[in-house]
Every structure is written in structure tokens, then in C-alpha cells.
Phi, psi and omega in degrees: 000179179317299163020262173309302179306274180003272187305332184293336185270006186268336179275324180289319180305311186311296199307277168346333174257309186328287175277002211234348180282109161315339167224157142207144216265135175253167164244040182175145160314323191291311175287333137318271206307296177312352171287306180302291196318327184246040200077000188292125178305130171269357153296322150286021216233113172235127191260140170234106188290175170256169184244160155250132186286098175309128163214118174317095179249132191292174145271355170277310154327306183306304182305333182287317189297330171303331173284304191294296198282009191063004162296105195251349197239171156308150167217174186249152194223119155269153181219130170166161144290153166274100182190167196324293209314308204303355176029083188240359172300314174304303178321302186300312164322313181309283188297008154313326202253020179239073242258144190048013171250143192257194183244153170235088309185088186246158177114166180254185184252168199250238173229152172073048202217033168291075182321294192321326176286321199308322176292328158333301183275338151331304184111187155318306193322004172255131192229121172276114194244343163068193186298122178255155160251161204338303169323279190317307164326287169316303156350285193287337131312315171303292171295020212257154161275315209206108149289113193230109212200087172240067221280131203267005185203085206249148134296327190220295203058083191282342174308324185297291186305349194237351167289327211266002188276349176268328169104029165230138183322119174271162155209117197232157171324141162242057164229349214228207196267333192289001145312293172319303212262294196304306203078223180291003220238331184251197169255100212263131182227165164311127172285332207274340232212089183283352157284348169283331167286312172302298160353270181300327199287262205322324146334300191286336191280308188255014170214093180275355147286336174286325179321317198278312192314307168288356179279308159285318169328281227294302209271358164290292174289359176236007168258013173249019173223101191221177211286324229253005152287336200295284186324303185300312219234358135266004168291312169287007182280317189294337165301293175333317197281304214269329178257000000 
């Protein structure tokens, strides 16, 4: 079926950078290793993390987009496409287990991706916002109480690095890449486990020295991740090839 062909030219393109690439650029280790698992000369392989663009938001934009959504309380905040890796069914389990707090559901949809049924047992609390632009996105970091991004599968997971350049508290996957980008700066859970996610979610909401404490980590660890390293140090892989 469509499917199948699909993965199948998809194996063929992998085999075709495999053997025939002189580099090839990852943004993380997790994605190094998945590379190696799938045969990739791990001699050719170079990780170049991605960077994130610091952008400034007033408290008059926080305040407004808040107004608009009808937000009056703390909230959770997801960023992403919307498909299965992105595990947001467990999420909704989690925050089941949060009581009035809401979730805010940012991003377009992916495939397989019918929020509306996923959501039916929640109740309001949950706001689907669907796709934004940049501004408004950043907007909706800035005001967030708790970044929550427990993704059973990331190369990198840049929503974690651009959650943590606003200074609001993550809880992220520890099995995937989005380890790698927080480090120390976030709260790392089983993504597979919706009480550990509710745990840590309630942890930040409700211990406010830990907050602030992943609030500085977080902004400290995403001004050592930026565009313009991304750049210098794929320029110098392209140095490699060419001298």
C-alpha cells in the first residue's frame, strides 16, 4: 500500500546516504547511535546540536494571549506536531491526575492525530491551539507555568531548548535526545509512566524554590545552545569534505 512504498524509498534514500555520503551531520548522540544501529560508518558521523533564537516577550503579550484564551490559573504547556512519538495520550492520563489545571495543546497536526477523540475525557481543560506564529509561540512559552514534552522519540527536541530560553520549567523525556538538550536543567521521567509525569508536572506547580531553581538552570543551558555555533560547526564539517 501507499505505506509500504513510502518506507520502502525511504530505505532506499538511507542506503544511498550510507554508502555514498562523506559526512553526515546529527544534532545529538541518541541519534549518533541510531545511526551506528543502522549501519552508518560511525567515522563519518558528526553531531552538531541545533540552536535556539532568544526572543523577548513583554508582560503586555503574556497578558493578552491570556485574556484571549480565557487562562486565569497556572498551566502546562505542550509545543510540538501532533503524531503518535509525540505521546500526548500519556500526557492526558497524566494531567488527569492534576486537578483544574489546564493543558495548552500548541502545534499542527501530524498524521494520525485526532486530538478531539484523545481529549473527550478530560473535560475543558484542555485547549487545543493548534498551529502559531513565532511570536505567538514564544508568547505561549513565556506565559507557561510547566513545559511538558515527553516524547517517546526526539532527534534533538528543540521545543525543550526554546521552553528553557524563556526561563519556564521543563519535564521531559529521559529516554530520548530531549535528555541530552536539558541535562540538569529540567526534570527527566519515563515518558511511558503518566504518574511520573503528573509527579514532576505537580513538583513544579507546587514547589516554587524548585521552580525557580529549573527556571535559572534552564536559562543558562539554552544561551550555550545557538544558531550561530550550529553554523560555525557545520561549516567546519564542510571544511573536512572539501580540504
Amino acid at each position: 500500500d501507499h505505506r509500504d512504498l513510502h518506507l520502502s524509498i525511504r530505505r532506499q534514500r538511507q542506503m544511498c546516504i550510507r554508502d555514498r555520503a562523506e559526512r553526515i551531520i546529527c544534532p545529538s548522540k541518541t541519534t549518533f547511535n541510531d545511526l551506528v544501529k543502522a549501519g552508518f560508518d560511525e567515522q563519518r558521523i558528526r553531531i552538531v546540536p541545533l540552536g535556539v533564537k532568544t526572543r523577548n516577550v513583554d508582560k503586555q503579550q503574556v497578558k493578552d494571549l491570556l485574556e484571549e484564551n480565557s487562562i486565569n490559573t497556572p498551566f502546562v504547556l505542550w509545543v510540538g506536531t501532533v503524531e503518535p512519538r509525540k505521546n500526548i495520550p500519556t500526557l492526558l492520563q497524566a494531567m488527569q491526575q492534576i486537578p483544574e489545571i489546564p493543558l495548552v495543546l500548541v502545534g499542527p497536526k501530524g498524521w494520525e492525530s485526532d486530538l478531539q477523540s484523545l481529549i473527550a475525557s478530560t473535560g475543558d481543560r484542555v485547549k487545543i491551539i493548534g498551529e502559531v506564529d513565532e511570536v505567538t509561540k514564544h508568547t505561549w512559552y513565556q506565559a507557561a507555568s510547566v513545559f511538558c514534552f515527553p516524547s517517546l522519540m526526539e532527534g534533538f527536541g528543540l521545543p525543550v531548548a526554546e521552553a528553557m530560553s524563556h526561563g519556564t520549567p521543563v519535564v521531559t523525556s529521559s529516554t530520548t535526545a530531549t535528555a541530552e538538550v536539558a541535562g540538569d536543567s529540567a526534570l527527566l521521567i519515563d515518558p511511558k509512566s503518566a504518574d511520573a509525569i503528573a509527579e514532576s508536572i505537580m513538583e513544579i506547580l507546587y514547589k516554587p524554590e524548585l521552580a525557580e531553581q529549573l527556571s535559572e538552570k534552564g536559562l543558562e543551558r539554552a544561551k550555550k545552545v545557538t544558531w550561530e555555533d550550529t553554523a560555525l560547526a557545520t561549516a567546519d564539517i564542510y571544511r573536512e569534505v572539501v580540504y
